[in-house]
C-alpha positions in Angstrom: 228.3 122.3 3.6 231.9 123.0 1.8 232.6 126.3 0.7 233.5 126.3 -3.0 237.0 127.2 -3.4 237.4 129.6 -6.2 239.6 129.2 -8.6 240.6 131.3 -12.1 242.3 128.2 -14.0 239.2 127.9 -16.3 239.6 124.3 -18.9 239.5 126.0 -22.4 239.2 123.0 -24.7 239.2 119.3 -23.9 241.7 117.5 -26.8 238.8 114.7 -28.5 239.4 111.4 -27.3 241.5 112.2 -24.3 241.9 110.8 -21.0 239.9 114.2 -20.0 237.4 113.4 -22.8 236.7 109.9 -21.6 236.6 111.1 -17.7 233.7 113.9 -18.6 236.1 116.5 -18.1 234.3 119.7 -20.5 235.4 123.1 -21.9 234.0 125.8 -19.0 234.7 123.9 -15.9 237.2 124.6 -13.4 240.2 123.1 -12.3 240.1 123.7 -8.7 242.8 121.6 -7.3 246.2 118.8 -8.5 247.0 116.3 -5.7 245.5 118.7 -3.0 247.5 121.3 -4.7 246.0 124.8 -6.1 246.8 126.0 -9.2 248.0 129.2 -9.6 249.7 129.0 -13.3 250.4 126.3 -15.7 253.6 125.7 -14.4 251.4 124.4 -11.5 249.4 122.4 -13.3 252.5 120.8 -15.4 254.4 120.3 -12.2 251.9 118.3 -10.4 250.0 116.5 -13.0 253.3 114.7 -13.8 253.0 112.4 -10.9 252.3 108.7 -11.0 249.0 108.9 -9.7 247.0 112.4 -10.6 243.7 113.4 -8.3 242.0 116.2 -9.9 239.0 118.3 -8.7 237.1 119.9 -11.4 234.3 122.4 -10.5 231.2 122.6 -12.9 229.8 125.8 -14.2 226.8 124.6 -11.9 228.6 124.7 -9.1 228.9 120.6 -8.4 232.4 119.5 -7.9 233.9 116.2 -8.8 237.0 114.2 -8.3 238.7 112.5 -10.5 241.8 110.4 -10.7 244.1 108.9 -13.5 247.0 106.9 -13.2 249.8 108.6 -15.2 251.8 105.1 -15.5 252.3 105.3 -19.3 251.1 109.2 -20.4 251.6 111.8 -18.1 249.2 114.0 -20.6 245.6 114.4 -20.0 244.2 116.5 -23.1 243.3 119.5 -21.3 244.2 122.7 -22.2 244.0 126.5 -21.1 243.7 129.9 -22.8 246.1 131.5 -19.8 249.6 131.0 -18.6 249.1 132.3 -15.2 245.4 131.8 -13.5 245.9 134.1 -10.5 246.6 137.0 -12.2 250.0 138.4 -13.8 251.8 140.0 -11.2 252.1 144.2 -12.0 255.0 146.0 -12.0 255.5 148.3 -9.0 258.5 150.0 -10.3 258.4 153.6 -11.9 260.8 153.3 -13.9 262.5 156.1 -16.1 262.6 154.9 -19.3 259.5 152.8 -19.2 258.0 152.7 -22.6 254.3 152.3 -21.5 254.3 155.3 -19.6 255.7 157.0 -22.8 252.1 156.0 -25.0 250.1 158.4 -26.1 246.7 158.3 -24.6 243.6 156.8 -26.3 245.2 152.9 -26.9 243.0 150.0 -25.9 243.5 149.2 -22.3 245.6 146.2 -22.4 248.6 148.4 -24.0 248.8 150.0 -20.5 249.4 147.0 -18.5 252.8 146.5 -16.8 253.9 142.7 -15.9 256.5 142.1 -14.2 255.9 138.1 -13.5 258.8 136.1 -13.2 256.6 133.0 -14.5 256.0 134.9 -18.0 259.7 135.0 -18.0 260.3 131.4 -17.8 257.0 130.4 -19.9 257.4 133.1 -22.7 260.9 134.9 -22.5 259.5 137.9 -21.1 262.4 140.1 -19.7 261.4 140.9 -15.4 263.3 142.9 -13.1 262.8 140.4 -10.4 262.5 143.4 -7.9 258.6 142.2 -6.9 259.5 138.3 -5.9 259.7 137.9 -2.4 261.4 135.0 -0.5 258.7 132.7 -1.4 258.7 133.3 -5.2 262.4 132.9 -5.2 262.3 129.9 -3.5 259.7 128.6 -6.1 262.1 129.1 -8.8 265.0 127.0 -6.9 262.9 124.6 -6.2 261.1 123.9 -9.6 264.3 124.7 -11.6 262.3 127.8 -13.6 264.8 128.0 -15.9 265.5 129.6 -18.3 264.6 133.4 -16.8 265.5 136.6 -18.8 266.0 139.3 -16.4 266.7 143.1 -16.7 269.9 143.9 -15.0 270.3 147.8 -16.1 273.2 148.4 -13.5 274.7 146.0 -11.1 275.0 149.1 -8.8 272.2 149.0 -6.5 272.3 152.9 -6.2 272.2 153.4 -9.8 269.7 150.5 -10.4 267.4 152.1 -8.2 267.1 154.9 -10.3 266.2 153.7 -13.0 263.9 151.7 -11.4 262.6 154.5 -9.5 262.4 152.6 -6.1 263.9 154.2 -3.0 264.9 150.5 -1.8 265.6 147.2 -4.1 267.2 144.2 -2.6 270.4 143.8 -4.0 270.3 142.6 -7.4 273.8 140.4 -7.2 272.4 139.0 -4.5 269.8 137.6 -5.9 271.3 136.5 -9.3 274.1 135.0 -7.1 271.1 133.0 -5.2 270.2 131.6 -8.9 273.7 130.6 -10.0 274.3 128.7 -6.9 271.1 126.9 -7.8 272.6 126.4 -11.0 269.6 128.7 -12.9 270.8 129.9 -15.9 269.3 133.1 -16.9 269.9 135.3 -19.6 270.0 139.5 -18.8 269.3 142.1 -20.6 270.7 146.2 -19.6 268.8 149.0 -21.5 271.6 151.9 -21.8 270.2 155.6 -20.2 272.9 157.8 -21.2 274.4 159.6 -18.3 273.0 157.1 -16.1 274.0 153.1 -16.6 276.7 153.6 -19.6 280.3 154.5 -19.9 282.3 152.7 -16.8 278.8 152.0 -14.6 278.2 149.7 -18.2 281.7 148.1 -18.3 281.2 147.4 -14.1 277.9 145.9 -15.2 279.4 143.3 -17.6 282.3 142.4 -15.4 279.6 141.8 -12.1 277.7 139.7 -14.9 280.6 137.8 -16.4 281.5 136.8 -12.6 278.6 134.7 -12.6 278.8 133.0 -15.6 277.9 129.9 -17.1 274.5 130.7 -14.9 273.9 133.8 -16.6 274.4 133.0 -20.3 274.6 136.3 -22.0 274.3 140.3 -21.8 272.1 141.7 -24.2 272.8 145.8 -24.1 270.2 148.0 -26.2 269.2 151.7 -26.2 267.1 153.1 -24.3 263.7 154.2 -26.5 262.3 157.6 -26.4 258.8 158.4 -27.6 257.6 162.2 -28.6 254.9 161.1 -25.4 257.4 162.3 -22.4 255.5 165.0 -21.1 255.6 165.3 -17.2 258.6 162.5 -17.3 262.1 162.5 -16.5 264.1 164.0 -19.0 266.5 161.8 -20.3 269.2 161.6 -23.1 268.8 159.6 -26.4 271.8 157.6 -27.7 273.7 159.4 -30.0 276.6 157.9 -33.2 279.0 159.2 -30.5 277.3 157.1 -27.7 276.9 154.2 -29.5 280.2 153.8 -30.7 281.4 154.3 -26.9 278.8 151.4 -25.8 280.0 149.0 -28.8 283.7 150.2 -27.7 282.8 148.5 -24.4 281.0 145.7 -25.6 283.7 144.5 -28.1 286.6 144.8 -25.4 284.3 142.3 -23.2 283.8 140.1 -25.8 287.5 139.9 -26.5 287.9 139.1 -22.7 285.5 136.8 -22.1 285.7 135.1 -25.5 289.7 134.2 -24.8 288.6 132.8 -21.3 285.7 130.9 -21.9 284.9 131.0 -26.3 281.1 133.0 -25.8 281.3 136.2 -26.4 278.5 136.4 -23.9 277.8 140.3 -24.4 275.9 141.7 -27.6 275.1 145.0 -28.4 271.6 145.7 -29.7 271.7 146.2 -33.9 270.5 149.4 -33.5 273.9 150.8 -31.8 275.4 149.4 -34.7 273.6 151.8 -37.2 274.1 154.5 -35.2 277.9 154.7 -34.6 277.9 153.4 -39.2 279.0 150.4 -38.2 279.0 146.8 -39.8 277.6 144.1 -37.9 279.5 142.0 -36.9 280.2 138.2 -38.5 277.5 135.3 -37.2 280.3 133.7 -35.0 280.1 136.7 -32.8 276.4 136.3 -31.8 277.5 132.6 -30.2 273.7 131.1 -31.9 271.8 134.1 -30.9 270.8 133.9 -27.4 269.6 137.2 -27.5 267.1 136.8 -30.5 263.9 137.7 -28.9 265.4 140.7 -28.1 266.4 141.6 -31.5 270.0 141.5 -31.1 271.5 140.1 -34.3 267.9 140.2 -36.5 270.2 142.1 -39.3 273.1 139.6 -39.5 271.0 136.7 -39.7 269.0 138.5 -42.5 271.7 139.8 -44.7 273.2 136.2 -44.0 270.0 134.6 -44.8 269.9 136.7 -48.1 272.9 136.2 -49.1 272.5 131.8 -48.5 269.4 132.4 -51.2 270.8 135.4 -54.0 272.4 132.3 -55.8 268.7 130.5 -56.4 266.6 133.9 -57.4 265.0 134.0 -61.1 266.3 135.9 -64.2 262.7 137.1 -64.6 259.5 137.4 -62.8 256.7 135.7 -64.5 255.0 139.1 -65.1 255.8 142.5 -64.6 255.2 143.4 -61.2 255.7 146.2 -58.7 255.9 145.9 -55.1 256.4 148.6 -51.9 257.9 146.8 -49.4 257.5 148.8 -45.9 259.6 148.8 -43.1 261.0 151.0 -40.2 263.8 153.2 -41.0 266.1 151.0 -39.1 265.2 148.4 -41.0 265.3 150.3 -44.2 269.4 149.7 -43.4 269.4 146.1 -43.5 267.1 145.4 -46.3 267.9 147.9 -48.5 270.8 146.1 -50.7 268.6 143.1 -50.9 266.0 145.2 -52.5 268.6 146.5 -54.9 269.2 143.2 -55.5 265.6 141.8 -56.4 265.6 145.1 -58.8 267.6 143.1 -61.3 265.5 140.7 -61.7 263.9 141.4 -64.9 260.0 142.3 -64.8 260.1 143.1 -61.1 260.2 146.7 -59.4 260.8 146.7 -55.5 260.3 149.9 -54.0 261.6 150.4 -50.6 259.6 152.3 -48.4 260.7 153.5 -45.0 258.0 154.4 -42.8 258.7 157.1 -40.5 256.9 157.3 -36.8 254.9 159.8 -36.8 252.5 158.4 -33.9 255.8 157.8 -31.5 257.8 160.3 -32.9 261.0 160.3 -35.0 263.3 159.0 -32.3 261.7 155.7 -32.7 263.1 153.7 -36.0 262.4 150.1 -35.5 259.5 147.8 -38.0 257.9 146.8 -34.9 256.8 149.9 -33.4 255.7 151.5 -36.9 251.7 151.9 -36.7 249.0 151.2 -39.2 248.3 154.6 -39.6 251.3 155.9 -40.7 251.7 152.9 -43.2 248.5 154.5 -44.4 249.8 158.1 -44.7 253.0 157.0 -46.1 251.7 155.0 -48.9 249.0 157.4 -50.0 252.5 160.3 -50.3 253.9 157.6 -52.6 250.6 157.0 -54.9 250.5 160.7 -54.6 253.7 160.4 -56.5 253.2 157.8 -58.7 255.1 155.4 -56.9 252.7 153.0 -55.3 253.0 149.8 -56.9 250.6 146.5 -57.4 251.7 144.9 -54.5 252.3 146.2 -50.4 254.5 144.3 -48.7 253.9 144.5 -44.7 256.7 142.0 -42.3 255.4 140.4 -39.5 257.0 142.3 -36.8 254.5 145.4 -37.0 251.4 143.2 -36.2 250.5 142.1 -33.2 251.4 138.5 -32.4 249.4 136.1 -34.4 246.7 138.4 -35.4 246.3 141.1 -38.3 246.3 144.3 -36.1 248.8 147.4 -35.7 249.3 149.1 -32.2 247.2 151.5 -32.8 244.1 149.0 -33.9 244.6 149.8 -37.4 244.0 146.4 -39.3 246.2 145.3 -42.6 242.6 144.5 -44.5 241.9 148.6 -43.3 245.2 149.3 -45.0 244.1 147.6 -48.2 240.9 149.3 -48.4 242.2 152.4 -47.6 244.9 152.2 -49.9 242.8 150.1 -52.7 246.1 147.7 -52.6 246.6 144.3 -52.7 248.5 144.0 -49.0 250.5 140.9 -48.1 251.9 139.8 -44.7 255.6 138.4 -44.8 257.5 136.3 -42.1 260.7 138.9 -41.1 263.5 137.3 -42.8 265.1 137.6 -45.9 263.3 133.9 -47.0 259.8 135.6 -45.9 260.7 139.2 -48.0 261.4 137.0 -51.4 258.3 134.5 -50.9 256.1 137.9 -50.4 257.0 138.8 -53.6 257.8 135.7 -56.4 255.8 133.4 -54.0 257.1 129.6 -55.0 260.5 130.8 -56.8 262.9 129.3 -54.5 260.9 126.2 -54.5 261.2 125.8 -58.3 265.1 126.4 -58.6 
C-alpha cells in the first residue's frame, strides 16, 4: 500500500460551475500533486497548471486519493481556490536585526504580531520587502528560472560589513552579488534601505545608491526611510533616532542622486520616505519627482498624492453641508501635517465643523508619528480628552491605514464598533486619500456637482 503524501495546500472554495465543480473537486480536499509536481505555494500551482494537459491528484479528507486530468486547450483556469499563498510554511527570518520593529512590541499582542517572514515568495505575490539573506542556491535559482519578478528587497547598506550589522549576522553572502545574479537575469526588483543613524547614512547611504544605480534598469528604484523606534527597546541595541538635522542630510543625499541619475536616464529612481520630509520642514516635492510612485506601498509619496488629490477636488466641494454637522477626523501626528490645510479648508463650508485630531502614540511611544501604527486604545483616550472638553463632535472619522487589512481591528485588538460604544459616537471608516476624507464626511457631494 502507497503511503499518503502529505500535503498543506488545502482547496478552500470550489468556484460553482467550474471545471473543478464538474470534476467533484470539493472545498476540504487536498491538492497533493500538478503534473507529478508538489506544490509548495501558489506560484507552484499557477506555474504548473498552465500547461496544455493538467494531471491533478486531489486527496480526500477520508484519505482516498484521486486523479484527475483536464485539458487546458482553451482555459488554463480550473475554479479552485486557496486561503494561503504559500502551503509549506512562510519561511522565518533568521536575522537579529537592530532595528527590527517586532522585536520592539510590547508584550501581550496576539501571537501572529510576533511572526517574522522573511519569504522571497511573499515578496513577489504581495510586495513584501525580504532581505534575501535566507535563499540558498536553490531558491535563487527558482526565481531565475520562473522569472519571480517583481521582488522588493531590503538593501540597508551595499557594504557587506556594515549590512551585517544591521542584520546581526556574523556572515551574509554578498548582497551585490546576489542582486547582480538578478539583473543578469533581467529581474527587476525594487529596494528599499531603512536609515540607522551612525550606521547606514551619511557617505555609507550615498555609496549605497551609487552600488544600486550601477544596476539599474533591473533594480527600479531606492526607497530610503527612517529607521522606527518604539518606547519597547529594553535589552536592545541602542540606537539613534533621525533628527531635522539628519533628515535634511539624508534628503541632501537623495536629491543630488536624483539630479544624477535623472540627467542620465529621466527616473529619479531614489525617494526619500515623507516622513524625512516633515522632519527637516520641508515641502514635498512636485508629483514628477516620485516617477508614478514605485514606492507606494512603502509610503513614499502618500502626502503628495493627497494634497494633489485634494487640491484636483477643492474646485467641486459644496457652499453648505446639508445640515449642521461636526466631525473629528483622527490621524497620526504625521499625518496631522498633510491633512491639516484640507481640513481648514472643509471648515468653510458653511454648516460643517471638522476637527482635527492628532492622536499621539502612547502604546509605542512618542517617537512613533505615523496613522498606521496609531492603536485603538489611544483613539479611545484621545477622544474621551476632547468630549472632556467639549470638543467631540457628531461624527469620528477613522482612515483606513490604522486597521488591519480588510477587517475592523486596531493592533492592539481594539475594534472601531468598541470605539463607538466606548465613545457613544457614530465612527466611520474612510479609504486614505483626500477623495476617502471628503466622502467620510458629505458622503455623495462630489457625485452631485
Amino acid at each position: 500500500m502507497k503511503p499518503i503524501i502529505q500535503s498543506r495546500a488545502r482547496i478552500a472554495w470550489v468556484d460553482q460551475g467550474s471545471r473543478a465543480d464538474e470534476a467533484g473537486i470539493r472545498a476540504g480536499d487536498l491538492l497533493i500533486s500538478v503534473n507529478g509536481h508538489p506544490i509548495r505555494d501558489i506560484i507552484d500551482y499557477e506555474y504548473h497548471v498552465s500547461s496544455f494537459e493538467t494531471k491533478l491528484v486531489i486527496q480526500r479528507p477520508s484519505g482516498e486519493r484521486v486523479e484527475i486530468v483536464f485539458n487546458n486547450d482553451y482555459d488554463p483556469r480550473l475554479g479552485l481556490g486557496f486561503d494561503e499563498l504559500v502551503f509549506d510554511g512562510e519561511k522565518h527570518c533568521a536575522n537579529k536585526c537592530i532595528f527590527c520593529f517586532i522585536d520592539q512590541l510590547p508584550e501581550g499582542m496576539r501571537d501572529t504580531l510576533y511572526f517574522k517572514d522573511d519569504d522571497y515568495r511573499l515578496s513577489f505575490l504581495q510586495g513584501n520587502f525580504v532581505t534575501l539573506s535566507n535563499v540558498g542556491e536553490a531558491d535563487l535559482q527558482r526565481i531565475l528560472d520562473m522569472r519571480l519578478a517583481p521582488l522588493y528587497i531590503s538593501v540597508h547598506s551595499t557594504d557587506d560589513m556594515i549590512r551585517r550589522k544591521l542584520l546581526g549576522r556574523r556572515r551574509t553572502s554578498p548582497i551585490m552579488t546576489t542582486l547582480r545574479r538578478l539583473a543578469e537575469a533581467r529581474i527587476h526588483f525594487h529596494s528599499q534601505v531603512v536609515l540607522v543613524p551612525g550606521v547606514n547614512d551619511g557617505e555609507a547611504l550615498d555609496r549605497t545608491i551609487k552600488d544600486l544605480w550601477s544596476l539599474w534598469p533591473a533594480c527600479a528604484s531606492v526607497g530610503v526611510v527612517p529607521v522606527g523606534l518604539t518606547a519597547h527597546r529594553q535589552r536592545l541595541p541602542e540606537l539613534t533616532p533621525v533628527t531635522a538635522e539628519i533628515a535634511r542630510g539624508t534628503l541632501e543625499i537623495v536629491h543630488s542622486a536624483q539630479k544624477t541619475c535623472a540627467s542620465q536616464s529621466g527616473t529619479h529612481f531614489v525617494y526619500g520616505a515623507d516622513e524625512f520630509y516633515s522632519l527637516a520642514c520641508l515641502p514635498f516635492p512636485p508629483a514628477e519627482a516620485y516617477d508614478g510612485y514605485p514606492q507606494i506601498e512603502n509610503g513614499i509619496g502618500l502626502a503628495r498624492l493627497f494634497c494633489d488629490e485634494f487640491a484636483d477636488i477643492e474646485a467641486r466641494l459644496p457652499m453648505s453641508a446639508p445640515s449642521n454637522l461636526r466631525s473629528t477626523v483622527v490621524t497620526g501626528v504625521l499625518g496631522a501635517h498633510v491633512i491639516r490645510d484640507a481640513c481648514n479648508i472643509l471648515n468653510q463650508i458653511q454648516g460643517l465643523n471638522v476637527m482635527l485630531l492628532p492622536v499621539a502614540n502612547r502604546f509605542f511611544g512618542d517617537s512613533v508619528t505615523v496613522s498606521g501604527l496609531v492603536v485603538g486604545s489611544d483613539i479611545i483616550e484621545s477622544l474621551h480628552e476632547e468630549s472632556a472638553r467639549g470638543n467631540l463632535g457628531d461624527l469620528v472619522v477613522i482612515p483606513d491605514v490604522m486597521l488591519r487589512r480588510g477587517e475592523t481591528c486596531f493592533l492592539d485588538d481594539v475594534t472601531v464598533d468598541d470605539i463607538a460604544s466606548d465613545v457613544g459616537v457614530r465612527v466611520v471608516v474612510a479609504r486614505t486619500s483626500a477623495r476617502g476624507l471628503v466622502d467620510s464626511i458629505l458622503p455623495g457631494c462630489l457625485n452631485a456637482r
